[in-house]
N, C-alpha and C positions, 0 to 999 in steps of 0.2 A: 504494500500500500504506500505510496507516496501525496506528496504535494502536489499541488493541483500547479501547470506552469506559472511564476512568476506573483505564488504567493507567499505575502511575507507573514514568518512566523514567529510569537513570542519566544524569547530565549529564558524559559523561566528557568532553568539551568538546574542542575538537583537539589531540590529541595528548596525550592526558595520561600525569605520568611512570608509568614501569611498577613493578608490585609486585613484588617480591620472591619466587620459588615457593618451596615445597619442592623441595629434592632426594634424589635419591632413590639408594642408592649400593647394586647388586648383588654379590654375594659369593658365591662358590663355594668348596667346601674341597674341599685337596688331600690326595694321601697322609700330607703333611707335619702336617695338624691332626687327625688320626685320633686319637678318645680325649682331647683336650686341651678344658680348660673353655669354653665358648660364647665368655666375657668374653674371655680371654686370644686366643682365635682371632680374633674382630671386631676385636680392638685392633692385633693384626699388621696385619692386612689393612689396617686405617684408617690406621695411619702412613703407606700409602701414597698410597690414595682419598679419605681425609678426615682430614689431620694436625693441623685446628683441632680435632677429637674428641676429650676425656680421656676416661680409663676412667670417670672418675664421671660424664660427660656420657653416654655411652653405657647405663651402667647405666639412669640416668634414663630416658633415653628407651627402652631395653626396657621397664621397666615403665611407661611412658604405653603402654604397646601398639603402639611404630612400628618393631616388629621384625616381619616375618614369615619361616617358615621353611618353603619349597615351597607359598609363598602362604597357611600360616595362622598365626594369631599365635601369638607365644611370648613365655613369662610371667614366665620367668626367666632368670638370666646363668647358673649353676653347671653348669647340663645340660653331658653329652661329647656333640660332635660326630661323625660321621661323615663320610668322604670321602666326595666326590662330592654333599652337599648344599646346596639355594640357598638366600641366605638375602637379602633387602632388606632396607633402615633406612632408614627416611624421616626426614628432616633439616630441620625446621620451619624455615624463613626467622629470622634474625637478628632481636630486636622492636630498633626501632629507637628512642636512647634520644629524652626530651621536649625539644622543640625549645627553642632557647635566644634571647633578644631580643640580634640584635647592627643596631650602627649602620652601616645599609646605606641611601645615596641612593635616594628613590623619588620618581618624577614622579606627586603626584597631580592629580589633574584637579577632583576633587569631594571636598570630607567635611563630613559633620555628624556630631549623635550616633546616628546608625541607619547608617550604613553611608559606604565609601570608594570611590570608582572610581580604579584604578591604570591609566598606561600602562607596562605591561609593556614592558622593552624583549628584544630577543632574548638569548638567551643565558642569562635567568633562570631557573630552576625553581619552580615553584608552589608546591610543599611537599617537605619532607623524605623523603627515598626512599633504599632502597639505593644506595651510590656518589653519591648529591648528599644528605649528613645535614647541609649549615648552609650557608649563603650564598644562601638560597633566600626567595621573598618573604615565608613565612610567617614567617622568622627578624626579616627587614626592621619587619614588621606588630606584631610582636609588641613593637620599642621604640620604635617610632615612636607602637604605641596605648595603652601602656604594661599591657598586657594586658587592655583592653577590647575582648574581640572574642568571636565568640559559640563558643560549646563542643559546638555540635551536630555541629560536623564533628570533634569529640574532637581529643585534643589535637597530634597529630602537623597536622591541617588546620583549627585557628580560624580560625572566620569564612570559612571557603572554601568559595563559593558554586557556582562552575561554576570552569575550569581551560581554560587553553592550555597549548600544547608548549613546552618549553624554546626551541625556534629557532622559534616565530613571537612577532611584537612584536604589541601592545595590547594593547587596555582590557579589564580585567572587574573587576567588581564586587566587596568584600567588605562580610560581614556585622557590627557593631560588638555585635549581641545576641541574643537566641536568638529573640525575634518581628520581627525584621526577614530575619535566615535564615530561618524556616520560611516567610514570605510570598514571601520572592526565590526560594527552591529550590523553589515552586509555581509561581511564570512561568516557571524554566526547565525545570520536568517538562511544561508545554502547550508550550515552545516556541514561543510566538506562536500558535499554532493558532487557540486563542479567546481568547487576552489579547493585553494592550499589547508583550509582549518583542518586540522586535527585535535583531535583529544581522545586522551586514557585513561581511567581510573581503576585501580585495586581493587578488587570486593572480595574477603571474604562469605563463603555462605556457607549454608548446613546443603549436606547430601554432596553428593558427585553425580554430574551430568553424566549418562549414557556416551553420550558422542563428545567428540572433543571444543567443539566448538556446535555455533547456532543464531540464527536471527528469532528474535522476540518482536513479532508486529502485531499487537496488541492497543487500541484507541484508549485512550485515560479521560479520566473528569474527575469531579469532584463527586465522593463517596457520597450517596442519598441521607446515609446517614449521620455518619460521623463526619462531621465539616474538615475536622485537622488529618481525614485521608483522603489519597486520593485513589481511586480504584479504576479497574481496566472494565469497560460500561460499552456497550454498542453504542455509537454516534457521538462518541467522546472525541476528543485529539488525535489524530492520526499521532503515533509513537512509535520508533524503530532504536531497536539497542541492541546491537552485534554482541558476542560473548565467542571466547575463548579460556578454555580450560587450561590450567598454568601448572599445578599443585593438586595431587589428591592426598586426603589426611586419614590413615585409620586411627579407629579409638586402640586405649590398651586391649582392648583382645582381637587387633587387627579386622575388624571392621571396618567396609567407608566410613565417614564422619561426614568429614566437610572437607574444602577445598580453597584455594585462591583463584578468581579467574582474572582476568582484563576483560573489560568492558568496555565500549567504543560505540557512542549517541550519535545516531543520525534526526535524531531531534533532540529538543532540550526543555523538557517539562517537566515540572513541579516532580519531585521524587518518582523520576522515572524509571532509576537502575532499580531499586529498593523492590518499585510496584512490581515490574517487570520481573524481576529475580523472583520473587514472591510468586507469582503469577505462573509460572512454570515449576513451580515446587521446592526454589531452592533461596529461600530467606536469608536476607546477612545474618551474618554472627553481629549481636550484640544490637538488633535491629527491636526499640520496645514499641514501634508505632505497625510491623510488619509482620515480626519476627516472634510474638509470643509463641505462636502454637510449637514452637520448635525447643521447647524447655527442656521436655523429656530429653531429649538428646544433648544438653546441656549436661546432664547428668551421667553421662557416659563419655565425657572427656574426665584425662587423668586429674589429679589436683594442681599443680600448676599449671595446667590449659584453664582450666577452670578458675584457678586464680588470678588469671593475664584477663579471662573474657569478661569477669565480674569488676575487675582493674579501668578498662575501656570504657564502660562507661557510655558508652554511644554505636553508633551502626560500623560496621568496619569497611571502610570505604574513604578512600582516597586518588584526590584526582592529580595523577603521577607523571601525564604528558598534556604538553599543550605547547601547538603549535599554529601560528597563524603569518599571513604576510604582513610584514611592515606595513603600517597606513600613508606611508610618506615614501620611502626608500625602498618599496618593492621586493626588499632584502625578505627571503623564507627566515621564520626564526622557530625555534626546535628548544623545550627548555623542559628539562625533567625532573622530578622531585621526589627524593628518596623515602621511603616510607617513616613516619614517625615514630619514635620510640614505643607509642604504644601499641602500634601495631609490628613491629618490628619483635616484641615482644611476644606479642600473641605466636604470630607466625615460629617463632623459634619452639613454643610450647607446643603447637599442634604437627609440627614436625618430628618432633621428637615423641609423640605422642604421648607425654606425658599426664 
């Protein structure tokens, strides 16, 4: 399954953090608001359902229009209620404010004046988001380039070209000005297809694949249920994630177990290795948003494997190549990043099959 020709796609890149929704908060009046002002009645209500709401915040938002009353909108606060009517108030996500340059360690790999390659290490967040608003690389970027970076990703994501998940470590790319972003976020909308990009990432996972290698083409969206997954759904995103089998790991009674593969995205969506690996049977190691069902087997690594995976703390997945054309100089550039201690560790325990 591919791209339709000459369509551009988001680079939500693995795992990127999540936005912010509206909420949406339903109201029913009882005998008790019979006759009593629209405003006054929502405001009871909401000390309970939404006590960050003042009255003037509520106002407001009746007249933006995000009241409805038996699902059609309403114009004004002053109207009397009746019992027994429903009423919703959609409650626009928090804007979050402009991100601020704080001095925060960054391993980089590459810089000139067009752009930086960073190895992210785990644990980072990309940019400023609900519940992660500073300490995030954009914050890093922003005093380390002393605010030369490009503003096409506006200002909450300068210079942020493509995106990894807070718990996986390496490399990507940022943009230092707005024609070296709009050239980088054109290799990452072909994805390597018909250009130079490449990218690789590490993943441990539970089992061993059959065959050595495999295409995963599988559509993703957003889980029906569980908002913070994302699941492989007919009429989802077209998603394509190549896999090769690198490492296979028996438990102490020579058993498969698990494995290392490489993994190499012909698209770039929201935790697509993760979904994808999962999706065919073979979950990361260390994965608590994919990877539960795979605990029993947890228990069938020796004690130090099991002391290295309980260590980690996060999905084992690391993005270990990344390669794209200069945006300026046309120069190929190739830059690899070695696996981090924790995983480095793991790998030594599951080899040894301890």
């Amino acid at each position: 399954m591919r791209a339709p020709p000459g369509e551009q796609m988001d680079d939500w890149d693995e795992g990127a953090a999540e936005e912010a929704a509206a909420q949406r908060v339903d109201i029913i009046t009882g005998p008790q608001d019979e006759g009593l002002r629209l405003d006054r009645v929502l405001a009871r209500h909401l000390a309970t359902l939404a006590p960050q709401i003042s009255r003037t915040r509520l106002q407001a938002l009746i007249a933006q229009g995000q009241l409805t009353r038996d699902g059609r909108a309403v114009g004004g606060s002053s109207a009397k209620v009746s019992a027994g009517e429903s009423f919703s108030l959609i409650l626009p996500p928090p804007e979050a404010a402009e991100p601020v340059a704080q001095d925060i360690p960054l391993a980089i790999v590459y810089e000139d004046d067009d752009l930086i390659v960073i190895d992210k290490p785990a644990g980072m967040v990309v940019h400023p988001a609900p519940g992660n608003p500073d300490g995030t690389l954009v914050n890093a970027l922003l005093y380390h380039c002393a605010g030369s970076l490009s503003g096409v990703g506006g200002v909450r994501r300068p210079g942020i070209v493509h995106r990894l998940d807070k718990d996986t470590s390496g490399l990507l790319v940022v943009a230092k000005n707005d024609r070296a972003h709009k050239a980088l976020a054109a290799q990452f909308a072909d994805h390597g297809r018909t250009g130079p990009l490449e990218r690789a990432y590490v993943a441990f996972a539970w089992g061993v694949p059959d065959l050595p290698s495999g295409t995963v083409d599988a559509p993703l969206s957003r889980h029906p249920v569980s908002r913070e997954k994302i699941a492989v759904r007919a009429g989802g995103r077209f998603a394509i994630t190549h896999w090769q089998r690198q490492e296979a790991y028996d438990d102490p009674q020579g058993r498969p177990l698990a494995c290392r593969l490489e993994c190499r995205l012909e698209t770039g969506r929201t935790h697509q290795i993760r979904v994808h690996m999962d999706h065919i049977g073979h979950p990361l190691l260390g994965d608590q948003l994919y990877g539960v069902g795979q605990r029993t087997k947890a228990g069938r690594l020796g004690p130090q494997a099991r002391a290295a995976l309980d260590a980690l703390g996060r999905q084992a997945l690391h993005a270990g190549r990344l390669g794209f054309e200069h945006p300026v100089t046309g120069d190929f550039l190739v830059f690899d990043s070695p696996l981090p201690p924790d995983l480095l560790a793991l790998e030594a325990t599951l080899a040894d099959a301890l």
